[in-house]
C-alpha positions in Angstrom: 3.0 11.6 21.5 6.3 12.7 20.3 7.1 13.1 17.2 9.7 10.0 16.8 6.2 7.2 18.2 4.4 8.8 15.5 7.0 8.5 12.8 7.9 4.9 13.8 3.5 4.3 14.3 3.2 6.3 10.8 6.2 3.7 9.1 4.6 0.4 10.6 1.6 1.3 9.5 2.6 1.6 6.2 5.0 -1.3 5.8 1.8 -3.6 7.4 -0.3 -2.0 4.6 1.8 -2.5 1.9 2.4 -6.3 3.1 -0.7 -7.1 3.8 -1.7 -5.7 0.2 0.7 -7.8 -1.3 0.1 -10.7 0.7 -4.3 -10.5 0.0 -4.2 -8.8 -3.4 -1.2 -10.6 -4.5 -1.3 -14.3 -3.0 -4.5 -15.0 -2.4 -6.5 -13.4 -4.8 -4.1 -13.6 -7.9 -1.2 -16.0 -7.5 -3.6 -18.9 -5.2 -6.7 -19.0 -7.8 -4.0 -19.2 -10.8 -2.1 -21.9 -9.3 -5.7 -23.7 -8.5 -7.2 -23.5 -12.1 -3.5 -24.8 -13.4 -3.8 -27.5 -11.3 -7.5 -28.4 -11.6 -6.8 -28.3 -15.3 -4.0 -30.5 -15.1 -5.9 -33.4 -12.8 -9.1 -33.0 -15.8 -11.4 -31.8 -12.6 -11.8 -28.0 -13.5 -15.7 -27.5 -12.9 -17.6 -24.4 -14.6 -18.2 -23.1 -10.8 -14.6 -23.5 -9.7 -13.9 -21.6 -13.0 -16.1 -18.6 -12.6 -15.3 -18.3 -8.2 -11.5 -17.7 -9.3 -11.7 -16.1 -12.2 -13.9 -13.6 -10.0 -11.4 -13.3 -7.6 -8.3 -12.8 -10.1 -10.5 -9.9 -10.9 -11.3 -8.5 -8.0 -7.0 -8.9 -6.8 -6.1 -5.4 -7.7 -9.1 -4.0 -6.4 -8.9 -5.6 -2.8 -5.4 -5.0 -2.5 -5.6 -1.3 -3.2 -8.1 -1.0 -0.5 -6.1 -2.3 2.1 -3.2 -0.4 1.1 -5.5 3.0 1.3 -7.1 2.0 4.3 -3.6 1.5 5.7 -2.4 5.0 4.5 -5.2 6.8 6.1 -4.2 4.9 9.5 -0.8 6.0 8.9 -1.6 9.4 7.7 -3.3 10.3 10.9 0.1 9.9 12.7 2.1 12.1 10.3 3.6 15.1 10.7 2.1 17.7 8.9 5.2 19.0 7.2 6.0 15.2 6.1 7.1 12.0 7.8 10.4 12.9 9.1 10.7 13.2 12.8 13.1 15.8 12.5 12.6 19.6 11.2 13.2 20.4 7.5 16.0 22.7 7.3 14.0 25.9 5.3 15.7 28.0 2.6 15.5 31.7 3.9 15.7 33.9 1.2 17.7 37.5 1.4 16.1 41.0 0.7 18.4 40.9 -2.2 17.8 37.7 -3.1 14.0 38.7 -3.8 14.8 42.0 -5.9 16.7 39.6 -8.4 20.0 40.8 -7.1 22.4 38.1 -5.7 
């Protein structure tokens, strides 16, 4: 593979993670159980079990979300360039025998 597929594999891979992070850890396991005990609580129909199941998962949000987001980064690790993700060369500084005695 050349090095721009694996830069643009390496990118998708990480935009997928981090939206798919935001969309499980933030939506549906924080923002969906809040938004069902409000309304259960509302409508006088908020049960013990339905209490404990969301709470669970409000808790759990951060933790689920990080994984996918690691998981994710491994994937997208495995397609990046050793010397960063940029599919061009990094320009080095080359540094003068002067330079390294302290003299300019």
């Amino acid at each position: 593979m050349t090095k721009n597929v694996k830069f643009v594999l390496a990118t998708l891979l990480s935009v997928a993670g981090t939206l798919m992070m935001v969309y499980v850890g933030g939506w549906l396991l924080f923002v969906s159980p809040l938004l069902s005990l409000y309304q259960h609580f509302m409508n006088h129909s908020l049960t013990g079990k339905l209490l404990l199941v969301d709470l669970i998962k409000i808790f759990f949000a951060a933790t689920a979300g990080g994984a996918i987001w690691c998981i994710f980064d491994i994937a997208a690790g495995y397609f990046r360039d050793d010397k960063g993700d940029a599919p061009w060369p990094k320009k080095e500084k080359h540094e003068t025998a002067e330079e390294e005695d302290g003299n300019p």
